[in-house]
C-alpha positions in Angstrom: -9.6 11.8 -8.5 -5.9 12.2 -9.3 -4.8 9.8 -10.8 -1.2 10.6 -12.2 1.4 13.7 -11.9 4.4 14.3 -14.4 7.2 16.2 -13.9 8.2 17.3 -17.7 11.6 19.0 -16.6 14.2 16.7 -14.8 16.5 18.8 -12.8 20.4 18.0 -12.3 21.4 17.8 -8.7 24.6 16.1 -9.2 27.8 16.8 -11.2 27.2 14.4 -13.8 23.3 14.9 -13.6 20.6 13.3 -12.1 17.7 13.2 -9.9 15.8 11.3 -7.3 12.0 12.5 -7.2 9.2 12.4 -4.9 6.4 13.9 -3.7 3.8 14.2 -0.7 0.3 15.0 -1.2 -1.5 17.2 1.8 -5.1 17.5 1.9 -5.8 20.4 4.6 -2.8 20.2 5.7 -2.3 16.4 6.5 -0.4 14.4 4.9 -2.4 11.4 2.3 -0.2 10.0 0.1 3.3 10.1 -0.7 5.5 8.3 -3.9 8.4 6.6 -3.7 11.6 8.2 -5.1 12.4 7.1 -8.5 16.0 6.7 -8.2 18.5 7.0 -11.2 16.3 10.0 -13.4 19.3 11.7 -15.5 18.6 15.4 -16.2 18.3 14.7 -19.9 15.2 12.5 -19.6 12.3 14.4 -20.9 9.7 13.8 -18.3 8.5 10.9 -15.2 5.1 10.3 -14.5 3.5 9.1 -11.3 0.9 7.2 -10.9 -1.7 8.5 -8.3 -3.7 5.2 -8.5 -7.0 7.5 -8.6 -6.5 8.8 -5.1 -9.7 11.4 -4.2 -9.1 14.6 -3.0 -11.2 17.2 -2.1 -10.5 21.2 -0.8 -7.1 22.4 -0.4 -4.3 20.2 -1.7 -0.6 21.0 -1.4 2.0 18.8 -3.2 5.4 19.1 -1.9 8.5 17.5 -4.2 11.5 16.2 -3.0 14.8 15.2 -4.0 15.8 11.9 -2.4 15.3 13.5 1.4 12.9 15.5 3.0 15.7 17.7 3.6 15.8 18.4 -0.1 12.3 20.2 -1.4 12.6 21.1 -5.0 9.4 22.9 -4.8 5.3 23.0 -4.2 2.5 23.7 -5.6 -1.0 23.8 -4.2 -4.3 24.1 -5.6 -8.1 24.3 -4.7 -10.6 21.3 -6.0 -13.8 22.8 -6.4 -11.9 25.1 -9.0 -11.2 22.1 -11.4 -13.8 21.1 -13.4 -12.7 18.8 -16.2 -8.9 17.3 -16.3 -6.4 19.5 -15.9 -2.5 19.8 -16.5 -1.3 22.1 -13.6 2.1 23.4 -14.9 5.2 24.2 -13.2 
């Protein structure tokens, strides 16, 4: 289960700083979840954390972040479950 994801660097996307983060969550490749942006995030904030709401996953999970659009990807990550054992802080 996944139940939260934190983003411990805030990046600036605007003159006077500032962020609108999101994610999507793919689970072989179709799409199973998605956040809503958290709008407002200055880039001097140390971290936001998501909840997940335990959502299970299982094989090959991609998560895709966004700024504000789709149009904007900050970046991804993706990971296999089997390989996790115990919790985990995947870092970025």
């Amino acid at each position: 289960h996944l139940e939260s994801i934190q983003m411990n660097t805030i990046p600036n996307f605007k003159i006077l700083g500032g962020c609108g983060p999101w994610f999507a969550i793919y689970q072989q490749e179709k799409k199973i979840y998605f956040s809503q942006p958290i709008m407002g995030i200055k880039g001097n904030k140390e971290h936001v954390t998501f909840d997940c709401h335990n959502l299970l996953i299982s094989g090959d999970i991609r998560i895709d972040f966004y700024h504000r659009s789709l149009s904007k990807k900050m970046f991804s990550f993706c990971f296999y479950t089997s390989s996790i054992k115990n919790k985990v802080s995947l870092k970025k």
